[in-house]
N, C-alpha and C positions, 0 to 999 in steps of 0.2 A: 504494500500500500504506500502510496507516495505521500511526501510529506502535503498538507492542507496548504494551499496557497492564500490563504487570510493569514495564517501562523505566519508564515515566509513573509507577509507585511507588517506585524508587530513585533517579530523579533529584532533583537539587536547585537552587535558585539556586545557580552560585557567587559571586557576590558576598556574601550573606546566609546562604546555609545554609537558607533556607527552601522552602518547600510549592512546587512552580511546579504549573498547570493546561494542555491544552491550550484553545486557544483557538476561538472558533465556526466560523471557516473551517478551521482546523486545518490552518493554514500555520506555527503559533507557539505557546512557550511560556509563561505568563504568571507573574510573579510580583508579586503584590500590594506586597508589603513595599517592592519596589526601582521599583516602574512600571516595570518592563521586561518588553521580550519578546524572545523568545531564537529567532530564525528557524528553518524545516522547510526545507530544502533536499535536494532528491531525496531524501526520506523518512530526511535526518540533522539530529536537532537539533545547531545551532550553540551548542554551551554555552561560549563566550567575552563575557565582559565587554564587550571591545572590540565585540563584533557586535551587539550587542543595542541593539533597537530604546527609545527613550523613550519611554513613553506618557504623554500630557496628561488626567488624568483628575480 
């Protein structure tokens, strides 16, 4: 099941407070600002700081 696209519009980084996106496999959150992404795990995003992936971009 995919994640709600109303969820996808009130969620946020919380580290930054900013914009996050799903991402192309749509396993993750992504947030620009922070290069992070924020794991889909059984169809729950993980919005913890601590979990969240770095990304080298």
């Amino acid at each position: 099941m995919p994640i709600n696209p109303e969820l996808l519009e009130i969620l946020a980084c919380p580290q930054c407070k900013g914009d996050i996106y799903l991402n192309e496999t749509e396993d993750g959150l992504i947030c620009d600002n922070c290069k992070l992404m924020y794991p889909i795990k059984d169809d729950i995003p993980i919005m913890l700081i601590d979990e969240a992936i770095k990304l080298e971009k």
